[in-house]
N, C-alpha and C positions, 0 to 999 in steps of 0.2 A: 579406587578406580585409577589412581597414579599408574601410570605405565601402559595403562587398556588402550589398545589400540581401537577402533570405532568407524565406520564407515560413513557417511552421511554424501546425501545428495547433493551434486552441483546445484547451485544457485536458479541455471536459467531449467535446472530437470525439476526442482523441488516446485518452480513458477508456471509449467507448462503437467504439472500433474495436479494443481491445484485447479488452473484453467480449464483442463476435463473434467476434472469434480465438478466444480462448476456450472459447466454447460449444461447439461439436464438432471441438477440439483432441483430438490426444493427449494422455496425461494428463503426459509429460514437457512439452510445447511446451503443455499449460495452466496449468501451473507457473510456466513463467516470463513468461507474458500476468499470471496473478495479483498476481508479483512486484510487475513493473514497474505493476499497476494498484494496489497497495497501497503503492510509493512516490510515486506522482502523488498519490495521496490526504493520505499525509502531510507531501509537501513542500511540498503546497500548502493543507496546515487544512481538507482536503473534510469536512464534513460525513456521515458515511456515515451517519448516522439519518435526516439530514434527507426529504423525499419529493422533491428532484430527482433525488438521487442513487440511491432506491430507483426510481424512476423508470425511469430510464437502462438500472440495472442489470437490471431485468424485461425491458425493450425489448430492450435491445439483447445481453443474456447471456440466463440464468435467474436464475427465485427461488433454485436450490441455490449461486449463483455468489456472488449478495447473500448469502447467511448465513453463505457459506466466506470471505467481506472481512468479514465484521463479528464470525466468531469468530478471525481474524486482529487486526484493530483491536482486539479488550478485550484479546486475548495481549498482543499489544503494549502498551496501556496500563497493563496490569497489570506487564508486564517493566521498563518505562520507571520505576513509582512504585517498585517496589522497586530500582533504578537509584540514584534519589532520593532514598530512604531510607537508605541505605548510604554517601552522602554525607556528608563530615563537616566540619564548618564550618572552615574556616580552611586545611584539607587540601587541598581541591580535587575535583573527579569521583573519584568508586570506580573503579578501574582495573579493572572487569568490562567497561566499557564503551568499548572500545579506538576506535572512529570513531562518526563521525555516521549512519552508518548505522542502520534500524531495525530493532529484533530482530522476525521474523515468523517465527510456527512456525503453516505449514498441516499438513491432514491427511495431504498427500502427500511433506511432509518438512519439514525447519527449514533455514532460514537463520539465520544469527548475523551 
C-alpha cells in the first residue's frame, strides 16, 4: 500500500455523519455511533463546549445526543483526573489504567 494515495473524511464530516446515524438508530447501533463520536472527540482535543461542535451536534444529531457527549466528556474528565491523582511520582501510571483508551460510561452502558 506504499504510495496508495486514499481519501478519508474530514474530522468534523466523519463526526456529523456519525450524529445522523445516530439520531434514529437503535439504541444498540446508537451506542456505538456515540462511541466512536466520543473517541474522534478525544483523540483529536474537539472542543465539545465550543459553539461549532454544539453546532454540528443540533444540525446534524439532537440537542439530547449533545448533552449524552458532554455528560460523557466530564465522566471521562473526571475518570481521567482521578487516573492522575493516583499517580505517584517516580512509580509510573496507576495500573487502573491498563491502555490509552478512554473511560466513557454513557447512559446506555460503560465502556472501560
Amino acid at each position: 500500500m506504499a504510495g496508495t494515495e486514499t481519501r478519508v473524511p474530514a474530522l468534523l464530516h466523519l463526526m456529523a455523519l456519525k450524529l445522523h446515524a445516530a439520531k434514529d438508530a437503535a439504541p444498540h447501533r446508537r451506542y456505538k455511533d456515540l462511541i466512536d463520536i466520543f473517541y474522534l472527540v478525544d483523540a483529536n482535543k474537539v472542543d465539545v463546549l465550543g459553539e461549532q461542535f454544539r453546532e454540528m451536534c443540533e444540525r446534524y444529531g439532537t440537542p439530547d445526543l449533545y448533552e449524552e457527549i458532554l455528560r460523557a466528556a466530564r465522566k471521562h474528565q473526571r475518570s481521567s483526573a482521578e487516573i492522575r491523582s493516583a499517580e505517584q511520582p517516580g512509580i509510573g501510571p496507576a495500573t487502573a489504567r491498563v491502555d490509552a483508551r478512554p473511560i466513557l460510561c454513557l447512559e446506555l452502558g460503560t465502556v472501560v
